[in-house]
Wavefront OBJ file of the C-alpha trace (Angstrom):
o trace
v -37.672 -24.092 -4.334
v -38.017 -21.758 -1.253
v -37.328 -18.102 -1.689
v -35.782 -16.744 1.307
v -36.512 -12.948 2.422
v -33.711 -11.438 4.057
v -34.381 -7.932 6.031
v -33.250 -4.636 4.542
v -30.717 -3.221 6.794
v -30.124 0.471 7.472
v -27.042 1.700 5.969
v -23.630 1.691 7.943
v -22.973 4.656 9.581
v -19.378 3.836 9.056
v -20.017 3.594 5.511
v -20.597 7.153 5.217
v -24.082 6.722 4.107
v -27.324 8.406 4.742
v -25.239 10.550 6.515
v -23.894 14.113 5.603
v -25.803 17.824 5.171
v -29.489 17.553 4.382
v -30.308 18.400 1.000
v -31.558 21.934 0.153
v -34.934 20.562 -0.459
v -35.206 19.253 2.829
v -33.455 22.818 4.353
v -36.305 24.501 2.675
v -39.217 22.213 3.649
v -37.937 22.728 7.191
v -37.717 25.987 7.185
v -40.857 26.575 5.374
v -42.884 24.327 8.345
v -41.292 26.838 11.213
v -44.230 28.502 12.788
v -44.325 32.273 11.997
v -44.929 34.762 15.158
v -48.367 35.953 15.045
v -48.669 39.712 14.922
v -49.961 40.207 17.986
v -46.763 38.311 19.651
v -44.179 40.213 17.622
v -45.925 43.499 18.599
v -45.738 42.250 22.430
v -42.065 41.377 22.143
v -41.381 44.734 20.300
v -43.205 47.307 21.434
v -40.346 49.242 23.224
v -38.731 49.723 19.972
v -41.677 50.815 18.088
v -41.761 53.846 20.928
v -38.457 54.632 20.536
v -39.114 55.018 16.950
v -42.829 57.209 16.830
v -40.988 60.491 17.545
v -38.832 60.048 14.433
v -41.387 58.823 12.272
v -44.044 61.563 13.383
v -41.356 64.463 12.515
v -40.846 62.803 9.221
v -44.671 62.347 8.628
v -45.051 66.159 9.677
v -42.099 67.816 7.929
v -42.069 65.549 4.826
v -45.007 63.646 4.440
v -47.714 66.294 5.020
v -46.293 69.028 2.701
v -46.323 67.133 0.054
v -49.840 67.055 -0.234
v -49.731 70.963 -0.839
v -48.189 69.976 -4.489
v -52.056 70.368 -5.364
v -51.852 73.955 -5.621
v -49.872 73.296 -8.756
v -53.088 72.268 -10.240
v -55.403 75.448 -9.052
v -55.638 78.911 -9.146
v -54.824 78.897 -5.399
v -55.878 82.242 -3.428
v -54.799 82.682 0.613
v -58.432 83.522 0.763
v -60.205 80.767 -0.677
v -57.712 78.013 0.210
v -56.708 74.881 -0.890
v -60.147 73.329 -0.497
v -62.216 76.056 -2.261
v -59.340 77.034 -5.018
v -60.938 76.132 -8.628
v -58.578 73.752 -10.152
v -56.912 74.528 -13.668
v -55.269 71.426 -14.608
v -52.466 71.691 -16.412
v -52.927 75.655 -16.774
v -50.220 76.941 -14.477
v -47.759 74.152 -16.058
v -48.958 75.246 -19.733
v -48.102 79.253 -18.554
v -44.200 78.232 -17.821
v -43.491 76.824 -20.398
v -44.431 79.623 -22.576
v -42.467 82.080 -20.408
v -39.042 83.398 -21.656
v -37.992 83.786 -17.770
v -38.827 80.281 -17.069
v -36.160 79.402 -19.685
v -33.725 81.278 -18.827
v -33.686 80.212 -15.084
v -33.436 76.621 -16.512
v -30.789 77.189 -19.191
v -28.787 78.727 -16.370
v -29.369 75.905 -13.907
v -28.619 73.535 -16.728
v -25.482 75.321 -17.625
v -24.279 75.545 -14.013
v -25.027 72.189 -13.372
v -23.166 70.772 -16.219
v -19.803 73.068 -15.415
v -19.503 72.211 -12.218
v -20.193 68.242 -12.839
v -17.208 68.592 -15.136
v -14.957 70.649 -12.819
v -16.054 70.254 -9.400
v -17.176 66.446 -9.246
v -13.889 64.851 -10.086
v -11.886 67.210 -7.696
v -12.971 65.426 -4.121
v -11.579 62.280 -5.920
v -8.327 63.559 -6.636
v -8.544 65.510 -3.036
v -9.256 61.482 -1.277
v -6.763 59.611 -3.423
v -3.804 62.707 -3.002
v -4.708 62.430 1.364
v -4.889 58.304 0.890
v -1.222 57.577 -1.112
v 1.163 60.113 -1.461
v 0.739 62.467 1.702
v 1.851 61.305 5.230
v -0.618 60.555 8.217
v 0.293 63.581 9.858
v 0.207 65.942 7.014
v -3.022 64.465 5.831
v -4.701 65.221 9.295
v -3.869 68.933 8.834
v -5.041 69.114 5.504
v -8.165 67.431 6.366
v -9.136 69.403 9.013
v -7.813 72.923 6.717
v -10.046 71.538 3.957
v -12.975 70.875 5.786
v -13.168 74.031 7.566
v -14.987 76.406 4.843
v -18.033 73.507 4.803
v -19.212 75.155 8.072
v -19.298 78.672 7.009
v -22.303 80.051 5.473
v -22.936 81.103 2.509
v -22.972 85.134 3.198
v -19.220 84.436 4.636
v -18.073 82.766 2.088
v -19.244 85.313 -0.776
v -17.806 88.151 1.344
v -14.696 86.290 1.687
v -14.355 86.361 -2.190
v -15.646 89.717 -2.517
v -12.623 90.696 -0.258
v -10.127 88.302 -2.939
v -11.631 89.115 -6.559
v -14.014 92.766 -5.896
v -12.816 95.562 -7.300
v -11.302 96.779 -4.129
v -10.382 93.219 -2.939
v -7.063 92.118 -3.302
v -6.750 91.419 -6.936
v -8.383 94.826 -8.026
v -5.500 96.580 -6.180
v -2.840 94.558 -7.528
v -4.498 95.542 -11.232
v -5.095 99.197 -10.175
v -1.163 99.631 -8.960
v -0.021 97.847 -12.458
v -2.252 100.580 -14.433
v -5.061 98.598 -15.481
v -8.568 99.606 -13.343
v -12.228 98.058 -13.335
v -10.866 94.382 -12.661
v -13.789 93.271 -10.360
v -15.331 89.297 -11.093
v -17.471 89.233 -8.627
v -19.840 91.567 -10.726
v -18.721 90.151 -14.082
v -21.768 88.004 -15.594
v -19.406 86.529 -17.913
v -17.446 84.700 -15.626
v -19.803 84.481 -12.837
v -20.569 80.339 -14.097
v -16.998 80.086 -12.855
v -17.009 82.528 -10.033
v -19.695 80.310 -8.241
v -17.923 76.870 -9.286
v -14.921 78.216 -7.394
v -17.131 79.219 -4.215
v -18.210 75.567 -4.155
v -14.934 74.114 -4.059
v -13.600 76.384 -1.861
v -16.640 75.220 0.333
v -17.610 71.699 -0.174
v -15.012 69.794 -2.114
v -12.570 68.867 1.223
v -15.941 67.869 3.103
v -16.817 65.632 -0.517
v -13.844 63.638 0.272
v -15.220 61.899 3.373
v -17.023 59.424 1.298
v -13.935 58.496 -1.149
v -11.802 58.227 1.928
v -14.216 55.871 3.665
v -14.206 53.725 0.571
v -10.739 54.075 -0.256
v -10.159 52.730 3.184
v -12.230 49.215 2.244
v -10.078 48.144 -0.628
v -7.357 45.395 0.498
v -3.773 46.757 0.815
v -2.279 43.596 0.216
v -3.138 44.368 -3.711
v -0.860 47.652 -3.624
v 1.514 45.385 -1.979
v 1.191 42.293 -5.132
v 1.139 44.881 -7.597
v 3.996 46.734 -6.156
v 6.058 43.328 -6.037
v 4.731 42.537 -9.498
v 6.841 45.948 -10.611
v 3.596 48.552 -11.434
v 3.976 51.922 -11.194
v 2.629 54.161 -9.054
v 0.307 55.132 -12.137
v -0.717 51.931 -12.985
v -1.842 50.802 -9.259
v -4.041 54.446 -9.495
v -5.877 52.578 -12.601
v -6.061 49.187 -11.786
v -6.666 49.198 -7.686
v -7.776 52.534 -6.717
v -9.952 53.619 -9.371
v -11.971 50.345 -9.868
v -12.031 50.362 -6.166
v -13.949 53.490 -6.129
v -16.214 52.767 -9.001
v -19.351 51.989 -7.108
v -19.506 54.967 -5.175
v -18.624 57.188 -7.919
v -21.334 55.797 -9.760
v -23.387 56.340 -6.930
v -23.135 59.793 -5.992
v -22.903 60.432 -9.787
v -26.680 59.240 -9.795
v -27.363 61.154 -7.389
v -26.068 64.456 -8.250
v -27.777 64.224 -11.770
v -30.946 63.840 -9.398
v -30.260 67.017 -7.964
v -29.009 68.382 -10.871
v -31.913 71.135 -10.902
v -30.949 71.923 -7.291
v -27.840 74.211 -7.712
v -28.524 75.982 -5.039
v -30.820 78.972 -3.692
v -28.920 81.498 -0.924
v -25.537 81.555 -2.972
v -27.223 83.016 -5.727
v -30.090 84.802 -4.395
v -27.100 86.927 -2.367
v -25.093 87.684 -5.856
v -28.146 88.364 -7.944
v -28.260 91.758 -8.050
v -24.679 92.342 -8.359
v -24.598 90.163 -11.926
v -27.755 90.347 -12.984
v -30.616 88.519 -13.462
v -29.626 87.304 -16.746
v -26.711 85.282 -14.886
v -27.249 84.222 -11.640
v -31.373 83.479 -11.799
v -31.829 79.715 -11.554
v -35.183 77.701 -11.132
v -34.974 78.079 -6.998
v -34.653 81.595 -7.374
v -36.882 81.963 -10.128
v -39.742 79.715 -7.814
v -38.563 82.775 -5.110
v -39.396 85.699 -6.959
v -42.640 84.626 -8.568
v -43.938 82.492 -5.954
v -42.935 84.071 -2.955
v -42.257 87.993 -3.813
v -45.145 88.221 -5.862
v -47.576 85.984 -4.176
v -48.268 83.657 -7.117
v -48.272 80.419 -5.197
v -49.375 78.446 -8.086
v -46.906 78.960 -10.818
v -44.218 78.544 -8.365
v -45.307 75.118 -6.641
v -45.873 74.184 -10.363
v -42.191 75.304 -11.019
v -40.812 73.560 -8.020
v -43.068 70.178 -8.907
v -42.012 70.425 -12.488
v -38.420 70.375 -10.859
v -38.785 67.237 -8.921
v -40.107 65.228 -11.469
v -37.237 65.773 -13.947
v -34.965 65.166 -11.485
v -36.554 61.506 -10.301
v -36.761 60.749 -14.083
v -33.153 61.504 -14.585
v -32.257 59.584 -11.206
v -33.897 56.484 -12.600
v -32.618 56.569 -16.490
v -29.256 56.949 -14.924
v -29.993 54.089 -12.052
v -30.771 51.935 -14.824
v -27.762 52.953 -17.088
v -25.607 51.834 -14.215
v -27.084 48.217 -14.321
v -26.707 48.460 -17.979
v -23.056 48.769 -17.010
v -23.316 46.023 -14.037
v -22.972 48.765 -11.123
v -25.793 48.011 -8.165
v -26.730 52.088 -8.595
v -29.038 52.959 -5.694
v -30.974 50.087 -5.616
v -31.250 46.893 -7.666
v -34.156 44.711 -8.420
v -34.324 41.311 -6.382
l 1 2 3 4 5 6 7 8 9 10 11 12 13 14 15 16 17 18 19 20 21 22 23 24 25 26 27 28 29 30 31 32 33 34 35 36 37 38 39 40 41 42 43 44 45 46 47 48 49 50 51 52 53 54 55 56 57 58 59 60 61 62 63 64 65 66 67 68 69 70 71 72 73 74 75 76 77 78 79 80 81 82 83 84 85 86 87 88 89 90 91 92 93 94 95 96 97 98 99 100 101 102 103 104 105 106 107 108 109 110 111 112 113 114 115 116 117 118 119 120 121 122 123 124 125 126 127 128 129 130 131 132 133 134 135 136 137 138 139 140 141 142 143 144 145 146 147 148 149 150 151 152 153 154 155 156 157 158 159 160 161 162 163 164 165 166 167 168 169 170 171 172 173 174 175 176 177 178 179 180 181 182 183 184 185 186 187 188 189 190 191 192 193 194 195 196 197 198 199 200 201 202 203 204 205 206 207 208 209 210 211 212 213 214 215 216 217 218 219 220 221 222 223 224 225 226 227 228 229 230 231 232 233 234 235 236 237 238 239 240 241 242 243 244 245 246 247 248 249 250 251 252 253 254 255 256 257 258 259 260 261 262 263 264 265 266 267 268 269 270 271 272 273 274 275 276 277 278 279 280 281 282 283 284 285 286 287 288 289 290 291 292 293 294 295 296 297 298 299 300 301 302 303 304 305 306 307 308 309 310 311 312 313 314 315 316 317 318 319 320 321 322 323 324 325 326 327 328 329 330 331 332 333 334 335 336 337 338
């Protein structure tokens, strides 16, 4: 009996195959063989850009980079004499002497206190200001509110205080409305028990229409053709604020939450340092301030770069407990792991 051995044909390109996409297996292979640019070659090809770039990166390295490395002084008993290189060190010390001083405590209750007000009554309101400009009002009525409501972010500070000094003083507006009724000394600008919400008003007076930039821009990336299904579907106006806009926004309100509570030590320095003396210490003194007066005024470099270092590191650890609460909660935060 004579076996017979027939060739193995390809397959039929007609057939369909051998042919189609490669596998992924063989996508990675290939790309895995590609030849990578040497370093030398990208640097040839590139070179133009990385000039463009040195001016930037040596202003960051100068402003940015290089002070930081003064934070040492938080650890010595620095003296403009002796310097940062012949300044004993004291370790902990300087750190140790805060935290046993009542003034120290009552800068941070304050900051603590203003912080948390104005998270609660000033963070929601640049929300309400972008979703009021995106759905109710009219394009042309929302221009002129914009631009009225992003005015006051451009004045300073020492305007904006005199401003309300001319409202709320005692011989502002109000006070004279008070005095002609019979009732005299009405002057909150110098009240320190409602100076928390005296400076919570300056702020969103000042910042809250230029807040709304951000929750416009995002506002402006969710897909009208869901108002439109929803609408047809027969929700409310109400219900299209919960279900589109509001979920819509989530990310970046999550986002800009993180990073306020990062800053949450940072209430700021010139608004206060300007009404100081008219409530009191006891009011208005926060941790910039306090870092002011005793590192500054005083000279004692130390305790306030320990102050001010102290003040950083709480705020990175509460940036990254509440980073990590937002995965928790399946938000990206400000970054995510890969």
């Amino acid at each position: 009996m004579r076996s017979e051995t027939r060739p193995v044909s390809a397959p039929d390109a007609s057939s369909g195959a051998g042919t189609g996409p490669a596998p992924p297996a063989a996508k990675k292979s290939k790309k895995q063989t590609e030849p990578k640019v040497p370093f030398r070659a990208r640097l040839r090809r590139d070179w133009q850009l990385l000039v463009m770039t040195l001016p930037a990166i040596g202003l960051l390295a100068l402003f940015h980079y290089v002070p930081t490395f003064g934070n040492i002084i938080a650890f010595q008993d620095y003296s403009t004499v002796d310097g940062i290189l012949h300044s004993p060190f004291v370790g902990f010390g300087n750190f140790a002497y805060l935290l046993s001083e009542p003034a120290f405590w009552r800068a941070a209750r304050n900051t603590v206190a203003i912080t948390s007000f104005q998270l609660v009554f000033y963070f929601p309101i640049p929300i309400a200001m972008a979703i009021l400009l995106n759905s109710v009002l009219g394009k042309r009525t929302r221009a002129i509110i914009q631009n009225v409501a992003y005015l006051p972010h451009f004045f300073s500070w020492v305007l904006v205080i005199t401003i309300f000094q001319d409202m709320l003083g005692g011989a502002g507006l109000l006070g004279q409305f008070f005095t002609q009724h019979g009732v005299d000394g009405v002057d909150l600008t110098t009240n320190p028990d409602t100076f928390i919400a005296l400076v919570t008003a300056q702020t969103i007076w000042k910042d809250a229409g230029w807040g709304t930039i951000i929750f416009l821009a995002a506002l402006s990336t969710i897909n009208p053709n869901l108002y439109e299904a929803s609408a047809v579907d027969g929700a409310s106006r109400w219900r299209r604020l919960w279900h589109i806009t509001l979920p819509g926004l989530r990310p970046v309100i999550i986002l800009l939450l993180i990073l306020r509570l990062g800053d949450a030590l940072n209430v700021g320095f010139e608004q206060f340092l300007l009404q100081r003396g008219a409530v009191g210490a006891n009011a208005a003194e926060v941790i910039d301030t306090y870092v002011y007066w005793l590192g500054l005024r005083t000279g004692d470099y130390s305790i306030g770069a320990a102050a001010s270092l102290l003040k950083g590191v709480i705020g990175l650890v509460l940036i990254l407990v509440a980073n990590r609460v937002a995965h928790k909660l399946g938000e990206q935060g400000i970054y995510q792991r890969t």
